[in-house]
C-alpha positions as CSV (number, residue, x, y, z in Angstrom):
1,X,0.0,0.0,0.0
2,X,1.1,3.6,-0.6
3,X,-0.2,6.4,1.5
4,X,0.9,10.4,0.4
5,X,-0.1,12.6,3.7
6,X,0.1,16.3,2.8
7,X,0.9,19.0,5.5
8,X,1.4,22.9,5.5
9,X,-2.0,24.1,4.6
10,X,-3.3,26.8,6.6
11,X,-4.6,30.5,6.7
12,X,-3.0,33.2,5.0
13,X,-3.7,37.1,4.1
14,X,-3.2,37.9,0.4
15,X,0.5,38.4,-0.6
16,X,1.9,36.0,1.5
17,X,3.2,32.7,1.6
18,X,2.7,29.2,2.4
19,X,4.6,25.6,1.4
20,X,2.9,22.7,1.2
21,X,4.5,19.3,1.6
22,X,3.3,15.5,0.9
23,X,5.4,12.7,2.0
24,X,4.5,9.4,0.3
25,X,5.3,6.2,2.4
26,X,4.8,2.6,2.0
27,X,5.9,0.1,-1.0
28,X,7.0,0.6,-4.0
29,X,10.8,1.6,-5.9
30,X,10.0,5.2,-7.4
31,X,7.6,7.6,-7.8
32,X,6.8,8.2,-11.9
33,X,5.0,12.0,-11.6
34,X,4.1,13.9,-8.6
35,X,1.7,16.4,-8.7
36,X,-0.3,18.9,-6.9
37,X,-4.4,19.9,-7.6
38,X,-6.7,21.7,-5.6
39,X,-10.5,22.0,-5.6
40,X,-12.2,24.8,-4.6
41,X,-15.4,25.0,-3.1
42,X,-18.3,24.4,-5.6
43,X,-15.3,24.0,-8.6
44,X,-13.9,20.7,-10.4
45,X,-10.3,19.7,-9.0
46,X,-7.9,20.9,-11.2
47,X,-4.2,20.0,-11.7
48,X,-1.7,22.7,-9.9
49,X,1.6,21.5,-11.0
50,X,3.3,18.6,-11.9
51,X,6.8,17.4,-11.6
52,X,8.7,14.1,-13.6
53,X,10.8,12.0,-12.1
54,X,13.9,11.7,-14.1
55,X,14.5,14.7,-15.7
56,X,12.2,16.5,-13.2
57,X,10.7,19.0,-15.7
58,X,7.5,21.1,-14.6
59,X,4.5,22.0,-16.0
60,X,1.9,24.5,-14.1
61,X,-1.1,25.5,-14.4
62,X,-1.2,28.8,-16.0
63,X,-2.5,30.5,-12.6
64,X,0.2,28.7,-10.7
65,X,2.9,30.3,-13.2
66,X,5.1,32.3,-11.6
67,X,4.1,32.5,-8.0
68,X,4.3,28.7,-7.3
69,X,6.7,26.5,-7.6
70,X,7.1,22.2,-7.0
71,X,10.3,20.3,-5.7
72,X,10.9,16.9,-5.4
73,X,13.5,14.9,-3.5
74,X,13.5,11.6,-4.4
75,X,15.9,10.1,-1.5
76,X,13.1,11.0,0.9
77,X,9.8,10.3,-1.1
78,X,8.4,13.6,-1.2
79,X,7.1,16.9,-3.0
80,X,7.0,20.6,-1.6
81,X,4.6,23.2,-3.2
82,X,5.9,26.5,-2.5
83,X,3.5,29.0,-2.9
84,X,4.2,33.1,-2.9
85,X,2.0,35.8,-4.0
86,X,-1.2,34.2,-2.3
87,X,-4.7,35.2,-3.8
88,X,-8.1,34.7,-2.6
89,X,-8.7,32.6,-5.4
90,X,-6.2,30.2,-4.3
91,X,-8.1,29.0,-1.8
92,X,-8.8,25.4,-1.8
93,X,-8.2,21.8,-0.4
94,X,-4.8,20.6,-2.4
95,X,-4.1,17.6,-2.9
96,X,-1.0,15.5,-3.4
97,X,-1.4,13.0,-6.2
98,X,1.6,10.2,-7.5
99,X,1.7,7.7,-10.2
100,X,3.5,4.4,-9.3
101,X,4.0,1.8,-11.4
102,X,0.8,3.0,-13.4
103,X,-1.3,3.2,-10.5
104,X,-2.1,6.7,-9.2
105,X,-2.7,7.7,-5.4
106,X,-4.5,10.7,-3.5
107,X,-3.4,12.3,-0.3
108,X,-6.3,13.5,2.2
109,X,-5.7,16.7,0.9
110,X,-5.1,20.1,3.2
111,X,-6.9,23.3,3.6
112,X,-5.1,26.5,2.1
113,X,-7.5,29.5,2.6
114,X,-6.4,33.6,1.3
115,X,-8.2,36.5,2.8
116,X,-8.6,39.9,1.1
């Protein structure tokens, strides 16, 4: 079994910052993609940001472009989201998400509200 468990989530003012983390844990040899999505109240989840495992090239969501930004460390199993610039609209439950061995997984997700 695989488990991802996301921290870091919280409550922040517009402008600021948060980072996100998700350890995964459990058995398997390497993670293919990491990724990060978030789904906002009354909205469809949507992929954040997602990070390869070899090469580790990026991809982001074209809201996430420039204000966020995902690291991986491979030795240790896990994937940071590091989020600047903070908007209202960012608010959401994200959610770590990994593909192993072409099955994919879901953390329980954390809270990350802005205020105005």
């Amino acid at each position: 079994q695989v488990q991802l468990v996301e921290s870091g989530g919280g409550l922040v003012q517009a402008g600021g910052s948060l980072k996100l983390s998700c350890a995964a844990s459990g058995s398997f040899n390497y993670i293919d993609d990491f990724d990060w999505y978030r789904q906002a109240p009354g909205e469809r989840r949507e992929l954040v940001t997602t990070i390869s495992s070899g090469v580790r090239s990026t991809d982001y969501a074209g809201s996430a472009k420039g204000r966020f930004t995902i690291l991986r460390d491979n030795a240790k199993n896990t994937v940071d989201l590091l989020m600047n610039n903070l908007k209202p609209e960012d608010t959401a439950v994200y959610y770590c998400h990994a593909r192993i061995a072409n099955r994919v997984y879901w953390g329980q997700g954390t809270q990350v509200t802005v205020t105005s």
